[in-house]
C-alpha positions as a Markdown table, in Angstrom:
| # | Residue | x | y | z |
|---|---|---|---|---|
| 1 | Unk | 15.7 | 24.7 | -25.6 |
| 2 | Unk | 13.1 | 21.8 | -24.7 |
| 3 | Unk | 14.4 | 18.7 | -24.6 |
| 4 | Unk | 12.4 | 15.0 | -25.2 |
| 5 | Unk | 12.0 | 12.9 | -22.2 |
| 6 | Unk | 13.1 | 9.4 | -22.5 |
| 7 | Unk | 10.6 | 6.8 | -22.4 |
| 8 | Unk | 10.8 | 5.2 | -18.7 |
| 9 | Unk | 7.9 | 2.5 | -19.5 |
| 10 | Unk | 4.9 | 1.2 | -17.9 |
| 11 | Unk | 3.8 | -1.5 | -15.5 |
| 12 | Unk | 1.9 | -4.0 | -17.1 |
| 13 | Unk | 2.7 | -6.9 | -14.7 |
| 14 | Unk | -1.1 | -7.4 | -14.1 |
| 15 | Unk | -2.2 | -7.1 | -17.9 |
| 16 | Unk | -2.7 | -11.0 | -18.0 |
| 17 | Unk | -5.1 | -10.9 | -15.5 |
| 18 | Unk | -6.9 | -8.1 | -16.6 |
| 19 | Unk | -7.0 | -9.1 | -20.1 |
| 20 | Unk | -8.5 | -12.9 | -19.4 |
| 21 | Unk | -11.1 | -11.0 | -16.7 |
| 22 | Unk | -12.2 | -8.2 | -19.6 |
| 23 | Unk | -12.1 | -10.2 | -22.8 |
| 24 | Unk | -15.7 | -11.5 | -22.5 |
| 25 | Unk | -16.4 | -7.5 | -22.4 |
| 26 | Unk | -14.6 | -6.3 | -25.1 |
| 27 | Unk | -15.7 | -8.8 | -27.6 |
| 28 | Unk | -19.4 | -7.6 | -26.8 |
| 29 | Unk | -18.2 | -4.0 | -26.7 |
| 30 | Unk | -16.7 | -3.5 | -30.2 |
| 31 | Unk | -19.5 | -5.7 | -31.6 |
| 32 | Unk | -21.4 | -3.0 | -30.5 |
| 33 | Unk | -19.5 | -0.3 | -31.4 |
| 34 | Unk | -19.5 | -2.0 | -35.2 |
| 35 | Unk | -23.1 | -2.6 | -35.8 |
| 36 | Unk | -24.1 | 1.5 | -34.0 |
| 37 | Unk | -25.6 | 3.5 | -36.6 |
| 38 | Unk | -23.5 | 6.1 | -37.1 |
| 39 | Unk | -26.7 | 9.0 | -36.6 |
| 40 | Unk | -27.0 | 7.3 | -33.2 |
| 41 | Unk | -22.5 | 7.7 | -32.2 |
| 42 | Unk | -22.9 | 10.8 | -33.1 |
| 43 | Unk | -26.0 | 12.1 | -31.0 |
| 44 | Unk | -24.6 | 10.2 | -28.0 |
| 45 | Unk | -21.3 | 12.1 | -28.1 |
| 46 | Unk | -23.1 | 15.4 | -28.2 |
| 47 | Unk | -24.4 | 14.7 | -25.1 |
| 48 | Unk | -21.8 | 15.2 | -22.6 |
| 49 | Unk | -24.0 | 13.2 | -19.6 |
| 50 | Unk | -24.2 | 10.2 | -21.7 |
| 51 | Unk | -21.0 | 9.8 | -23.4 |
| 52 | Unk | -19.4 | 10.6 | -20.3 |
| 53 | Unk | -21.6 | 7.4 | -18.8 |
| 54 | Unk | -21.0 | 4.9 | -21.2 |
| 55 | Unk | -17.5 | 6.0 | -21.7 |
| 56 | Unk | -17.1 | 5.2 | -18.2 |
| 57 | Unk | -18.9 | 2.2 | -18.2 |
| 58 | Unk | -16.4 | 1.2 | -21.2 |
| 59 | Unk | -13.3 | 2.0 | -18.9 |
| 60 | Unk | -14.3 | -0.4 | -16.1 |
| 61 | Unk | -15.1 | -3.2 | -18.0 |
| 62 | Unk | -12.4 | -3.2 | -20.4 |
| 63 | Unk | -9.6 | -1.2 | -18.5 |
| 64 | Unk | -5.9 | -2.7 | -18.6 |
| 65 | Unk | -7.1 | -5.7 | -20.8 |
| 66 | Unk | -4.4 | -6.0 | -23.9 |
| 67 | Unk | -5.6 | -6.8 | -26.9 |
| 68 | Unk | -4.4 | -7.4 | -30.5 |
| 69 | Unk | -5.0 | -5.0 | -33.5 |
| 70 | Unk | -6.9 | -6.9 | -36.2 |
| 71 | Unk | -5.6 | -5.7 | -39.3 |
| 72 | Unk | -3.6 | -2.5 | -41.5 |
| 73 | Unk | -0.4 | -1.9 | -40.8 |
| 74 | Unk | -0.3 | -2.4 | -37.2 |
| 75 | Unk | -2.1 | -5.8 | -37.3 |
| 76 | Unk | -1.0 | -7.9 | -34.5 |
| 77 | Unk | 0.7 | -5.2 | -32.4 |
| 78 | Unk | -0.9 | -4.9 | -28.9 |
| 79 | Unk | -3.2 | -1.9 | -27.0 |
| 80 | Unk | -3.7 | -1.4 | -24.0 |
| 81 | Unk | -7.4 | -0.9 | -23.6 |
| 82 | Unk | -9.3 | 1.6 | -21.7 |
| 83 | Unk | -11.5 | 5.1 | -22.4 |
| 84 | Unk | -8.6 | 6.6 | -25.0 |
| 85 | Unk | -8.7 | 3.3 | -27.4 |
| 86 | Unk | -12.1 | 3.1 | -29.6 |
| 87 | Unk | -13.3 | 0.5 | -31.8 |
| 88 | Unk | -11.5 | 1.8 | -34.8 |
| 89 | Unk | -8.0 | 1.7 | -33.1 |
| 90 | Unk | -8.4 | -2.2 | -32.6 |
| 91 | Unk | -10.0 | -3.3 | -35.7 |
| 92 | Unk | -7.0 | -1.6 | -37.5 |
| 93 | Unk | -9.1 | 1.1 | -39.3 |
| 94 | Unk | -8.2 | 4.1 | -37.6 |
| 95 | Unk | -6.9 | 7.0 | -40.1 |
| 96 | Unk | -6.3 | 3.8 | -42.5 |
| 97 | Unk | -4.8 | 6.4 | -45.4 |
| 98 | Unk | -2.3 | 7.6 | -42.9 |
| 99 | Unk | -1.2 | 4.4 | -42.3 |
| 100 | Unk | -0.7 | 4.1 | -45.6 |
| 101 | Unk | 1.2 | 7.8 | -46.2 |
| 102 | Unk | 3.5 | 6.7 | -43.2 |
| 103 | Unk | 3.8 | 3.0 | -44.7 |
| 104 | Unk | 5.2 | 4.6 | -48.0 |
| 105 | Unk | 7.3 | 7.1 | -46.8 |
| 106 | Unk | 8.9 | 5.7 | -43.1 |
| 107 | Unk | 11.9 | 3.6 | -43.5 |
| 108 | Unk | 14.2 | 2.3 | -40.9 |
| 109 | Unk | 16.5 | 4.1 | -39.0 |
| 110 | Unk | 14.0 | 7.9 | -40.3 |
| 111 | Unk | 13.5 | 10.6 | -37.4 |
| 112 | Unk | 10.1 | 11.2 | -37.1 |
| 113 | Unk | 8.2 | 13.8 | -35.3 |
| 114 | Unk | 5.2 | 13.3 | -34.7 |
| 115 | Unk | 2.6 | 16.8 | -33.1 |
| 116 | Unk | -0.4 | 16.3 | -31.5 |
| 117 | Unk | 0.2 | 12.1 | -30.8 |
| 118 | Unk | -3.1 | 11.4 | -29.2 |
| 119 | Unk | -2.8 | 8.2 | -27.4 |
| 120 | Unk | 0.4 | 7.1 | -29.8 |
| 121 | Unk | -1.2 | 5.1 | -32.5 |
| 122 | Unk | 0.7 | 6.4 | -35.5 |
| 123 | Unk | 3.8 | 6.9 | -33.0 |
| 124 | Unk | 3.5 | 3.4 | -32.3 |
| 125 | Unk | 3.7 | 2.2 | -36.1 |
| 126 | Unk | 6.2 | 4.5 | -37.0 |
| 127 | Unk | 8.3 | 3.2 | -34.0 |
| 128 | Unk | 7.4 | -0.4 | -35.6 |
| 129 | Unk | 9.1 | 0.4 | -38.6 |
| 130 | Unk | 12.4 | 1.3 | -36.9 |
| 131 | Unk | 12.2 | 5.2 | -36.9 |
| 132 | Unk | 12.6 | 7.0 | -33.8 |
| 133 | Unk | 10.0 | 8.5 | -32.8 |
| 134 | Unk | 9.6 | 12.1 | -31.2 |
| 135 | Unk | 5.9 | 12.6 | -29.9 |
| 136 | Unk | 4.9 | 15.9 | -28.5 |
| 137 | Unk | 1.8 | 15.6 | -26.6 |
| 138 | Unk | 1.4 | 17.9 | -23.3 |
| 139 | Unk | -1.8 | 16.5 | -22.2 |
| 140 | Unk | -0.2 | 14.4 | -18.8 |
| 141 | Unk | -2.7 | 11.7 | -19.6 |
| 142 | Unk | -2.1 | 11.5 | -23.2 |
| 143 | Unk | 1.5 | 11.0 | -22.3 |
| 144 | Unk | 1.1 | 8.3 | -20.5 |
| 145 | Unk | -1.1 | 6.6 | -23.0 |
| 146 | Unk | 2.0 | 6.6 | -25.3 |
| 147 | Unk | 4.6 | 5.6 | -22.8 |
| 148 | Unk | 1.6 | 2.8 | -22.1 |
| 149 | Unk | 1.0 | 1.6 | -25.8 |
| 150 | Unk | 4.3 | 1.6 | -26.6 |
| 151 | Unk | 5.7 | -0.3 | -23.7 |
| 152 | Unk | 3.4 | -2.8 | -24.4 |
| 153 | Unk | 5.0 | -3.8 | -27.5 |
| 154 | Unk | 8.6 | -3.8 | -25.8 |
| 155 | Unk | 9.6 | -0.4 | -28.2 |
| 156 | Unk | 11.5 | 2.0 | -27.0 |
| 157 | Unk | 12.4 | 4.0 | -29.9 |
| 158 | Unk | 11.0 | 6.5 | -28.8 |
| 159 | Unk | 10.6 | 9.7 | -26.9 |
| 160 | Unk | 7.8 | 12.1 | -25.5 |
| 161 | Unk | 8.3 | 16.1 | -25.4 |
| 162 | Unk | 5.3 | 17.9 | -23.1 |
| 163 | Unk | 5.9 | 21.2 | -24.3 |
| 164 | Unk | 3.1 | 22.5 | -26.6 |
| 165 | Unk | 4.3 | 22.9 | -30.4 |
| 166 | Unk | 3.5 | 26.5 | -31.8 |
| 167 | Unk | 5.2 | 29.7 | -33.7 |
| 168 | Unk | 7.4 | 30.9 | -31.2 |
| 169 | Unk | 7.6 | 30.5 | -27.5 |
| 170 | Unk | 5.3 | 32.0 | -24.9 |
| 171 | Unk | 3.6 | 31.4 | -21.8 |
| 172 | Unk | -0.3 | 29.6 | -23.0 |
| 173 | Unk | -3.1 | 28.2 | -21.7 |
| 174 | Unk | -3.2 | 24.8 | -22.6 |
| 175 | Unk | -6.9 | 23.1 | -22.1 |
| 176 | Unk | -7.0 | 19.7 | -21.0 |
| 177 | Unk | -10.0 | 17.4 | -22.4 |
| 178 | Unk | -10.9 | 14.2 | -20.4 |
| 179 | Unk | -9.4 | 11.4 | -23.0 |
| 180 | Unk | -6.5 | 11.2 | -25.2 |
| 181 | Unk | -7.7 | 14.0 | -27.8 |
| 182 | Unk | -8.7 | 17.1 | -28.2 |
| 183 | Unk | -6.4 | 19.1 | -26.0 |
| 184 | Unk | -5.0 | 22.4 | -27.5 |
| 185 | Unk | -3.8 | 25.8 | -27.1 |
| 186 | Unk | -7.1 | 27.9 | -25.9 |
| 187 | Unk | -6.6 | 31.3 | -24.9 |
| 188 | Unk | -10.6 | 31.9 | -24.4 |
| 189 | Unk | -12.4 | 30.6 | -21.7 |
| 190 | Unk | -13.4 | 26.6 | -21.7 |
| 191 | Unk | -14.9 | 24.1 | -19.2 |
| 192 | Unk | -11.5 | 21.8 | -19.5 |
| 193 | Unk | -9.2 | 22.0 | -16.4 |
| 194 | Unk | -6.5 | 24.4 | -18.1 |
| 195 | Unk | -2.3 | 24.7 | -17.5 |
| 196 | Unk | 0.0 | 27.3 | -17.8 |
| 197 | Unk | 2.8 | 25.7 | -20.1 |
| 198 | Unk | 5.0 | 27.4 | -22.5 |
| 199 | Unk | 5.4 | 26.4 | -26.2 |
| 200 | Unk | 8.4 | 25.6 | -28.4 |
| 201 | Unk | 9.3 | 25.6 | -32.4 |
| 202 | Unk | 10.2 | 23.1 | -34.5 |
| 203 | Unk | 12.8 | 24.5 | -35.6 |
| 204 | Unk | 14.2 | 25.4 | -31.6 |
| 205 | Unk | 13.7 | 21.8 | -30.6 |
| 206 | Unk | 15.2 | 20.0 | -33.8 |
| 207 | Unk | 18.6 | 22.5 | -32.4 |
| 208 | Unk | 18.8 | 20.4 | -29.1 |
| 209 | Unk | 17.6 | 17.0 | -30.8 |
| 210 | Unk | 17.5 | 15.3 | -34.2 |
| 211 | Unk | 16.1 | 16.7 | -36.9 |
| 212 | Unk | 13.2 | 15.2 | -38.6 |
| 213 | Unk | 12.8 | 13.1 | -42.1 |
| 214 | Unk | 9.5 | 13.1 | -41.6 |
| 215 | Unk | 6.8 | 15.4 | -39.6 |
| 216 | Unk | 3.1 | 14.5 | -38.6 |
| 217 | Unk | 0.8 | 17.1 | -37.7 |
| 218 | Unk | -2.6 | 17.4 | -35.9 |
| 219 | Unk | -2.4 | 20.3 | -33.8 |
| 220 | Unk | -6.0 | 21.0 | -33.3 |
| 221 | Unk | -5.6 | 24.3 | -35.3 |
| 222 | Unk | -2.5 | 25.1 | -34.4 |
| 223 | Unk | -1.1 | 23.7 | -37.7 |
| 224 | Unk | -0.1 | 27.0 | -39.5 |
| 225 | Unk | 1.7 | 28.3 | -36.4 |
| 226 | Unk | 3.6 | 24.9 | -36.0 |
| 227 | Unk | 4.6 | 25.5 | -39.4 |
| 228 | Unk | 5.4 | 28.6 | -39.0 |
| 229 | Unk | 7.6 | 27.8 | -36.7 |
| 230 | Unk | 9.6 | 25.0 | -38.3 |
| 231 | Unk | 10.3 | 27.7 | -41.6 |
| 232 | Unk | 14.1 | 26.7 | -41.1 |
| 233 | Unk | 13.6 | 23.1 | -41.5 |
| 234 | Unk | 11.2 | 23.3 | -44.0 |
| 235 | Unk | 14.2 | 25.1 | -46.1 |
| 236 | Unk | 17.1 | 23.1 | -44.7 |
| 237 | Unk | 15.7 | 19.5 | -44.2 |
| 238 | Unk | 13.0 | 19.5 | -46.2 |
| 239 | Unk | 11.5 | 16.6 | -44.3 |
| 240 | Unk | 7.9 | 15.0 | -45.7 |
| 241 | Unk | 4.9 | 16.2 | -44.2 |
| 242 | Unk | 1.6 | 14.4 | -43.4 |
| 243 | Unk | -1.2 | 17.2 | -41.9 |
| 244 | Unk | -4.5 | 16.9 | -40.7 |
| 245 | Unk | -6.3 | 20.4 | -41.4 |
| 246 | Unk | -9.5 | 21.3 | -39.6 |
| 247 | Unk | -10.7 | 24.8 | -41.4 |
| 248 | Unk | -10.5 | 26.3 | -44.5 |
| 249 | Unk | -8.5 | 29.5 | -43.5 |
| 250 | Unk | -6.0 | 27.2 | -41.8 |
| 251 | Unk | -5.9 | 25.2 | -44.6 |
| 252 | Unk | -4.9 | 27.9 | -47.0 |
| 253 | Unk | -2.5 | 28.9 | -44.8 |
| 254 | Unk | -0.6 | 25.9 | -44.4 |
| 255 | Unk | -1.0 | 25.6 | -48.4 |
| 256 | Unk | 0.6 | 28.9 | -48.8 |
| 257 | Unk | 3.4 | 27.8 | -46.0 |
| 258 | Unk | 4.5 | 24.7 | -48.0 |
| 259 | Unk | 3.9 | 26.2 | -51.4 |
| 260 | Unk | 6.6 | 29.0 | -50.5 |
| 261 | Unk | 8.8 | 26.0 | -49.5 |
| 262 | Unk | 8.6 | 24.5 | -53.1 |
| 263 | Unk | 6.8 | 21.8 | -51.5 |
| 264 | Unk | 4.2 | 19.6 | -53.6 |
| 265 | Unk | 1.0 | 18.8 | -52.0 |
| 266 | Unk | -2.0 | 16.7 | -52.5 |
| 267 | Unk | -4.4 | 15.3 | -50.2 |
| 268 | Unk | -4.1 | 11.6 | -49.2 |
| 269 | Unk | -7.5 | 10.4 | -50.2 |
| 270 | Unk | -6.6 | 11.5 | -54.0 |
| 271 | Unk | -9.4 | 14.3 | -54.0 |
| 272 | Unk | -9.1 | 18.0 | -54.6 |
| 273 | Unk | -7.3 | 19.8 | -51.8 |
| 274 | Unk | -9.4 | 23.8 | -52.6 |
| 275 | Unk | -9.9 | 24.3 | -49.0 |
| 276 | Unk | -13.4 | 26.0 | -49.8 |
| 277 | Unk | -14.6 | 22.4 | -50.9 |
| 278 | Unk | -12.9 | 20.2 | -48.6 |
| 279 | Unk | -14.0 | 22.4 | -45.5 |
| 280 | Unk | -17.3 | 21.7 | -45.9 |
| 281 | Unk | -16.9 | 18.3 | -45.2 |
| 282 | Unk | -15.0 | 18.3 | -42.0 |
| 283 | Unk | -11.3 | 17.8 | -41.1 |
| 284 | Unk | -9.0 | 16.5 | -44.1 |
| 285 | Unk | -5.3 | 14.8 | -44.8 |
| 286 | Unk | -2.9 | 16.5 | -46.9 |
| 287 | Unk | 0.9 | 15.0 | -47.9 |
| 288 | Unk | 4.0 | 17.6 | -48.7 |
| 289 | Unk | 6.8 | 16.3 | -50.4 |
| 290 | Unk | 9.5 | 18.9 | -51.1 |
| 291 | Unk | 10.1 | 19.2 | -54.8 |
């Protein structure tokens, strides 16, 4: 049975330096990152060439620099900046309304998993408010974003499994995307360098480490099989649940998972949670609380 990997920090001996050398950069950067029309993000991201450009260009200039989150719940806390941390993750908006589900619902002293991490932002304010923290992210680069953005606000409440999260365990193909997101489980072919890793349950790692109060999940798809997969907490525990769900059959079967489980659910932005409608409109939140 997989267990976490204690948190072994980062070096940030030279962020000072960094930060007083990029901060001119930065400024100008997120400026224009604020006033982009959002027709315009989205047509350079579809274009591999150029995002990959100015995503490098970002990463030179601004690499290493610390700098403070403006405002929600992690106002004041530090990033690190580079490629992985966007204009959103500073100014404080990022996923604002799970902030705000974790802000209700995380108290001191809670076990909190937390699947699919990205580059630790919601690890990082759950840690903040005195849970401990287990983030699963396999993606070696993701990792050490976490360890990073953690360390840099002297936490270490907190550890970091890199074993994929799914139904049962198996050898996979896990596909590895250049930044902190968007690497998953892909068993077809794909243009991302790809490891050979094999997967864990819920409910197998919560045997060798503590069990959770709360769970967050965004899996990339893989939600109903992490559920799946954590069926004996989800009778036993009964921790909260906060999920991200990216298409409408997944999101009817992760409704029929918890619903089974006596769990109540409604999505976090207060509108309807009929997977038919919400699909349409891209990826969505919903919160289970067991009944």
């Amino acid at each position: 049975m997989p267990t976490a990997q204690p948190n072994t920090g980062s070096d940030l001996k030279s962020a000072p330096n960094r930060e007083a050398r990029s901060r001119p950069f930065i400024g100008v950067w997120y400026l224009i990152a604020r006033v982009l029309p959002a027709p315009l993000k989205r047509a350079i991201q579809a274009n591999r060439l150029l995002s990959r450009c100015v995503m490098s260009t970002y990463d030179t200039l601004t690499s290493g620099a610390v700098v403070s989150i403006e405002s929600g719940c992690l106002s004041g806390m530090r990033l690190v900046s580079g490629k992985h941390v966007s204009h959103a993750h500073v100014a404080g908006d990022y996923e604002r309304e799970v902030q705000d589900v974790l802000h209700r619902h995380i108290s001191e002293h809670d076990i909190c998993y937390d699947v699919g991490a990205s580059i630790g932002y919601m690890s990082l304010l759950m840690a903040k408010f005195g849970a401990f923290v287990y983030a699963f992210r396999p993606a070696p680069h993701a990792a050490e974003q976490i360890r990073l953005q953690l360390s840099a606000n002297d936490l270490d409440n907190y550890e970091i499994t890199q074993a994929p999260v799914s139904s049962d365990v198996r050898r996979v193909r896990f596909c590895v995307t250049d930044v902190a997101y968007g690497s998953a489980i892909n068993e077809t072919e794909t243009r991302w360098p790809v490891l050979e890793l094999e997967t864990t349950t819920l409910d197998l790692f919560a045997q060798a480490n503590r069990p959770p109060d709360f769970i967050k999940i965004d899996a990339e798809g893989e939600e109903t099989r992490v559920l799946r997969g954590a069926e004996n907490l989800l009778t036993t525990k009964r921790p909260i649940i906060c999920c991200e769900l990216h298409d409408e059959a997944v999101a009817r079967q992760v409704l029929e998972i918890l619903s089974g489980h006596d769990y109540a659910v409604d999505s976090i932005d207060g509108n309807s949670i009929d997977p038919g409608e919400r699909a349409e409109s891209g990826p969505f939140h919903i919160v289970a609380m067991p009944r």
